[in-house]
N, C-alpha and C positions, 0 to 999 in steps of 0.2 A: 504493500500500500504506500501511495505516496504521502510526503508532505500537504499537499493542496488537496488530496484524497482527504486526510483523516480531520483536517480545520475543516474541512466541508460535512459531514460527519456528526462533527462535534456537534454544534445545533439541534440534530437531529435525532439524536440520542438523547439530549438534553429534551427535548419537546418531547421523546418517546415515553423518558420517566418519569415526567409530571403529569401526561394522561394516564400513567397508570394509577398516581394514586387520586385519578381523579374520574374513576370507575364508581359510581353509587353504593354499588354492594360494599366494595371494600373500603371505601370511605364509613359506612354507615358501621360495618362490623369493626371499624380501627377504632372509631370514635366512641362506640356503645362500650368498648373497652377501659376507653380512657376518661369516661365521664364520669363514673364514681370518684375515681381517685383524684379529678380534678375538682368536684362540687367540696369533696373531704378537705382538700389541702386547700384551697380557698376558703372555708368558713371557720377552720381551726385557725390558718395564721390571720386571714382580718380580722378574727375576734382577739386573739393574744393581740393583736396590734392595737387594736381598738381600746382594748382595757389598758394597757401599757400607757400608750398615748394622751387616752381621754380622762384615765385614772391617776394609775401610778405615777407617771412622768413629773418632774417639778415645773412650776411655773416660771416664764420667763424672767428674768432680772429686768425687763426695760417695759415687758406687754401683757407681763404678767400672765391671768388667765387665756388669756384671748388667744396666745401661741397655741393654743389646742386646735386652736378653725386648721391650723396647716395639715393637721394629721389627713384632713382631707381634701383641704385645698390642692397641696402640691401633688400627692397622686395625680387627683383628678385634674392637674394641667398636665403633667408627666403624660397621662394617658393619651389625650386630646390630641397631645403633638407626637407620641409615638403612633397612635391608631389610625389618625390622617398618614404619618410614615406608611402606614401595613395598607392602606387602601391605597396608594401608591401605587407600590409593588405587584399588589391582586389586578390593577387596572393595567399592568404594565405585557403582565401575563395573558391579561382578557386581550388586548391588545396582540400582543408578538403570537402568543403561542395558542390563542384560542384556548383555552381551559375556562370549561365551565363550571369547573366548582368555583373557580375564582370570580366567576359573574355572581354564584350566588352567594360566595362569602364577603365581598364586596357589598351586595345589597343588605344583607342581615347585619353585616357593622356599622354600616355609617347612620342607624338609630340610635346603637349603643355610645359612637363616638361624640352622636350630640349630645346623648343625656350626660354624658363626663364631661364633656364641653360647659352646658348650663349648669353642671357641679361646681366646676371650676368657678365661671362667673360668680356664682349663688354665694359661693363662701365670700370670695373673695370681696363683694363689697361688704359681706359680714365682717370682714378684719379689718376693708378698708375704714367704716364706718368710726371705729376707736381710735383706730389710729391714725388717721387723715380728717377727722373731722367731714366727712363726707361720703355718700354711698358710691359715688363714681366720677371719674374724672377721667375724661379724654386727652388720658396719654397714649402714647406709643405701643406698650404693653397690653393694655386694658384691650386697644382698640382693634389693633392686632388679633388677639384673642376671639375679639364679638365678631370679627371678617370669619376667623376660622369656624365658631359657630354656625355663621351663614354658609359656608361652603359646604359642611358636614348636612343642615338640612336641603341646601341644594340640590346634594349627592340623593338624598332620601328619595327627593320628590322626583326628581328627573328619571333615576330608574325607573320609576312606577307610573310614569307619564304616559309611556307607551304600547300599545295593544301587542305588539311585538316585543317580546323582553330582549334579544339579541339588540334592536336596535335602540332600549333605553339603559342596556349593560352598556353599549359603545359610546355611547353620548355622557353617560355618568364616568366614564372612564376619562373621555377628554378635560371633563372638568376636574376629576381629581388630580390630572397631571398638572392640570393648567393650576392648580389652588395650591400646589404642593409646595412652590413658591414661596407661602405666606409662612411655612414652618418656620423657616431660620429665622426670618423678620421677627414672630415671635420669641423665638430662642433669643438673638441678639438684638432685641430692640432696647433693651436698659443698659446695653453696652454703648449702643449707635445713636441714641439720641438721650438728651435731659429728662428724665420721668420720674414721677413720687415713686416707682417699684422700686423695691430692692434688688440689687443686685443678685446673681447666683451665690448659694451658700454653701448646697453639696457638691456642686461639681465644677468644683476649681480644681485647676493643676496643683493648686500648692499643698492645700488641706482645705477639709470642708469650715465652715464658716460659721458653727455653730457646737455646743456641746454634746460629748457622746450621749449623755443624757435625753437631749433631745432627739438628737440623728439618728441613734439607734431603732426608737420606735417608731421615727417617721420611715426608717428605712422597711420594717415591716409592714408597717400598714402598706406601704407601696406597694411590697410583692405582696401580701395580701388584694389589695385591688386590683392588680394587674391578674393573677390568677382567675379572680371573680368576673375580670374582664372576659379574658378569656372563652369562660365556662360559659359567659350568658352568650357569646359570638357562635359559638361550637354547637351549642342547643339550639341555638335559633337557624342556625347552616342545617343540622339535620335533618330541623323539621321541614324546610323548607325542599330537600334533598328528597324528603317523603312525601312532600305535599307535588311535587313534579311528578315523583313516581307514579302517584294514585291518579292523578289527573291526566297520563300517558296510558295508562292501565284505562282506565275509562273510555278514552279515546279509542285505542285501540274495538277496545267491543263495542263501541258505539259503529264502528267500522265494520266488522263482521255482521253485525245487525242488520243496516244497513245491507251489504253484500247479501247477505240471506234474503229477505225483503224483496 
């Protein structure tokens, strides 16, 4: 085999192995596997984190009680900009490689990634309120953030616009590349422009920016949510994997009937 044989190849192989696991049955038998132990490990560690954080944890030295809103504030923006990342990728897939699980795990997330989106916001003017004297201000961050909102319900609607789902998977894909944009803006917008937000605390090159005390629980609740994320993504793709099936299965015999007829 040549050099220019096997880069040609490569592609191909790679498309081969992503429809494999994106067969229904075997998606359906991998994930009815994996769903106990992910419902498990998401409501054990959000609850220790939960308790940690909303309980146990000391109050801040400067915000006192109020440092508790983060336990789920920062998750739920952590999510928002990682879950618009993951419907990216799925749109990238729907795109290049035609996979259709990724049309429909695309559509069953970007519900999920608005309700962590409107998380985010929700708390967030709850901490802004104490400590800015005000529930909202159109800074950089903030505003950034309510773009990303909009695009995540964008996403929602536009899939569901059309009678043809292939062509409202294509159209929801163009805009999740086209909005995919708006992440770094949020990521570096307290960096790149003047804004009441705080700076990054955990994830600086030098050391995080805050006490283990706090870090630590905040760093569980995360993977706790993130997990939760997950599991409600996964449940909502199965069903959705089930509800095509029966509605193929229908068709079909609606088809024989028909023909008999």
């Amino acid at each position: 085999m040549t050099a220019g044989t096997g880069a040609t190849d490569a592609p191909r192989t790679a498309a081969r192995s992503l429809h494999r696991f994106a067969n229904p049955g075997r998606f359906l038998r991998a994930t009815g596997r994996l769903m106990p132990f992910l419902w498990a490990a998401a409501l054990l560690v959000l609850g220790a984190g939960l308790l940690w954080g909303l309980v146990l944890s000391p109050p801040d030295w400067q915000q006192g009680e109020t440092v508790r809103i983060m336990y789920v504030h920062v998750p739920m923006a952590w999510l928002a900009m990682g879950g618009y990342t993951g419907l990216a990728v799925l749109s990238i897939m729907s795109l290049i490689w035609r996979h259709p699980l990724a049309d429909l795990t695309a559509r069953e997330l970007s519900p999920v990634g608005a309700a962590a989106t409107a998380l985010c916001l929700a708390t967030g003017s709850l901490w802004g309120k104490p400590m800015w004297g005000t529930w909202w201000v159109w800074d950089a961050r903030l505003t950034s953030v309510l773009v990303l909102f909009f695009l995540w319900l964008g996403h929602a609607a536009l899939v569901r616009a059309f009678d043809d789902p292939e062509r409202g998977a294509k159209a929801g894909a163009i805009l999740a590349l086209v909005g995919i944009i708006n992440v770094p803006i949020v990521k570096f917008s307290v960096d790149w422009w003047n804004t009441l937000h705080q700076p990054a605390s955990v994830t600086r090159l030098d050391a995080p920016g805050m006490h283990v005390d706090i870090l630590y629980p905040l760093l569980t609740c995360a993977i706790g949510f993130s997990l939760l994320f997950g599991a409600v993504v996964l449940a909502r793709t199965r069903a959705a994997v089930m509800e095509r099936r029966v509605r193929a299965l229908q068709l079909a015999r609606a088809r024989r009937e028909d023909a008999v007829a």
